[in-house]
C-alpha positions as CSV (number, residue, x, y, z in Angstrom):
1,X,-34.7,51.6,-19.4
2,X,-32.4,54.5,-17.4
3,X,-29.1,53.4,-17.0
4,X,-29.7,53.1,-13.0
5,X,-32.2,50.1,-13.7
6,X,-29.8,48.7,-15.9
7,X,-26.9,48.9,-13.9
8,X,-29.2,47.1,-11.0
9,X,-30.3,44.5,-13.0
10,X,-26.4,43.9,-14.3
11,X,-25.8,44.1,-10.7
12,X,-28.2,41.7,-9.9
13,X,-27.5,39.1,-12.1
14,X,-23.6,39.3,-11.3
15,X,-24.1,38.4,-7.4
16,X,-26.8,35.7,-8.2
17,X,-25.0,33.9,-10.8
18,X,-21.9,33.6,-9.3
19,X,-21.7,31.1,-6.2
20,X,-19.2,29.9,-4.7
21,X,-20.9,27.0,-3.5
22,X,-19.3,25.1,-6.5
23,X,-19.3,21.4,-5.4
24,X,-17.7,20.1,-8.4
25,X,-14.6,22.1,-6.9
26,X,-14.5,20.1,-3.6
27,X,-13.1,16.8,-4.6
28,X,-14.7,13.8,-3.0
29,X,-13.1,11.2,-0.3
30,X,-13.1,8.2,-2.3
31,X,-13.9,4.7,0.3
32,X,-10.9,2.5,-0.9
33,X,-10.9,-1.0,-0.5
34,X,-8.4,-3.4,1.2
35,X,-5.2,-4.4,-0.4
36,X,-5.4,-8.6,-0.3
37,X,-2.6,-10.5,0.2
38,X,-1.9,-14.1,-0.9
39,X,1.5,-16.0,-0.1
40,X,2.3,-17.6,-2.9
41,X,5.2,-19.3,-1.3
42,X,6.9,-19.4,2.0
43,X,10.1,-21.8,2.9
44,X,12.4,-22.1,5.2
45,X,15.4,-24.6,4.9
46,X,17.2,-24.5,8.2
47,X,20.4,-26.4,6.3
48,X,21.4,-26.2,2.8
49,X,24.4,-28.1,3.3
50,X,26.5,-25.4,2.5
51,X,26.9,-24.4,5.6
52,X,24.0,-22.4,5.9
53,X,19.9,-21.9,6.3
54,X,17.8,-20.2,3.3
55,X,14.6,-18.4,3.8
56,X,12.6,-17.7,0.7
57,X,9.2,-16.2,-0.6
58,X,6.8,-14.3,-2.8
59,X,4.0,-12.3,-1.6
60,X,1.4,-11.0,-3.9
61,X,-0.8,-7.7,-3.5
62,X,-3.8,-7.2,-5.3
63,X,-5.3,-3.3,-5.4
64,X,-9.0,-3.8,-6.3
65,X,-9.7,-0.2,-5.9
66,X,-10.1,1.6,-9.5
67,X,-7.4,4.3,-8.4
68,X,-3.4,3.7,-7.8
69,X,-2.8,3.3,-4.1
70,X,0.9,4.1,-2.1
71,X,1.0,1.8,0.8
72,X,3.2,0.2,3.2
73,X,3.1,-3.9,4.1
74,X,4.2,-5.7,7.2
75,X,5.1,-9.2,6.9
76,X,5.5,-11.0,10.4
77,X,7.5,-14.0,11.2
78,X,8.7,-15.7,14.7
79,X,12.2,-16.9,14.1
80,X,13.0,-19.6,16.6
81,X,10.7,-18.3,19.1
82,X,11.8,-14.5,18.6
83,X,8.8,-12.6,17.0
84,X,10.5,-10.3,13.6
85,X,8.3,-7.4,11.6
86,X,9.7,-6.3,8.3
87,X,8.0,-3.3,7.5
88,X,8.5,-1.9,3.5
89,X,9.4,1.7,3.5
90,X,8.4,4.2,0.3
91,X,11.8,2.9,-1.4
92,X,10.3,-0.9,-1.3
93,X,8.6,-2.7,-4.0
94,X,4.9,-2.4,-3.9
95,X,4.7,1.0,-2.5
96,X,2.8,2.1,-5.5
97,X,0.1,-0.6,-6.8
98,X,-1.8,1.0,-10.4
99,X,-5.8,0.8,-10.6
100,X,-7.0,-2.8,-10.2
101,X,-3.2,-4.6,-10.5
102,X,-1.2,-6.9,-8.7
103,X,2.6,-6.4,-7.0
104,X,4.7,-9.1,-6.3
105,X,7.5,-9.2,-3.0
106,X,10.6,-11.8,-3.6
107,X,12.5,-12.4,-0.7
108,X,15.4,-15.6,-1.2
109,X,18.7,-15.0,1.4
110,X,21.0,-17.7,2.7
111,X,22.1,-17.1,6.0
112,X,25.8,-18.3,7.4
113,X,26.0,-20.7,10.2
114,X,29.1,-18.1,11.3
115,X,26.4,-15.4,11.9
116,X,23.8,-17.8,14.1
117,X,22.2,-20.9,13.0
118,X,18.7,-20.5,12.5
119,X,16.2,-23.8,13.5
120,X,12.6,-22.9,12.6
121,X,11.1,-19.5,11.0
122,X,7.7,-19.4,10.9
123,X,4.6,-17.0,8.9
124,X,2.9,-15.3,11.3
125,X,0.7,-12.5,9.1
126,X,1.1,-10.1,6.0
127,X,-1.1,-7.1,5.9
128,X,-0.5,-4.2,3.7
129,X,-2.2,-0.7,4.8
130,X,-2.9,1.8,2.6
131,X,-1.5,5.3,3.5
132,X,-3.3,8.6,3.6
């Protein structure tokens, strides 16, 4: 073989064998499932009789996805007819939820009768969303 042919051949099997069409580069949108959410206790006692109302509770969040998620939950409540959002921010627990594990929220605060007396707060939803 001249050194022409070879140099064809060479030059051949360089543009051939290289793609770039590598799909194991490209990594794959993974479908993730919901977070669920189960109250494992909500109360409200409008007077301790310490001169004050108590709200207390524990939400839990289950990942069933096989991959960590970072999320943000919601947890809506009407207090005495006024409808109230707390939204978690990255700094909250249960941002981050590992592969398959649960996250629990506490919440327990007493409230002074100076600030406003509170009658009746009520659940309305919790919903966690799973960010992008």
């Amino acid at each position: 073989m001249n050194k022409h042919t070879l140099l064809l051949i060479s030059l051949f099997w360089v543009i051939t064998g290289c793609s770039n069409s590598d799909d194991s580069s490209i990594p794959e949108e993974q479908v993730l499932t919901d977070v669920v959410s189960e109250v494992l206790f909500f109360e409200f006692t409008p007077d301790t009789g310490n001169n004050s109302s108590r709200l207390r509770y524990e939400i839990e969040f289950k990942n069933p996805n096989n991959v960590a998620i970072k999320g943000f939950y919601r947890i809506k409540t009407v207090s005495d007819g006024l409808s109230i959002t707390a939204i978690s921010t990255n700094l909250s627990p249960c941002y981050q939820i590992g592969a398959n594990e649960r996250c629990t929220v506490s919440f327990d605060e007493e409230q002074s009768f100076d600030v406003g007396r509170t009658n009746l707060i009520q659940l309305i939803s919790v919903e966690y969303n799973i960010a992008k």
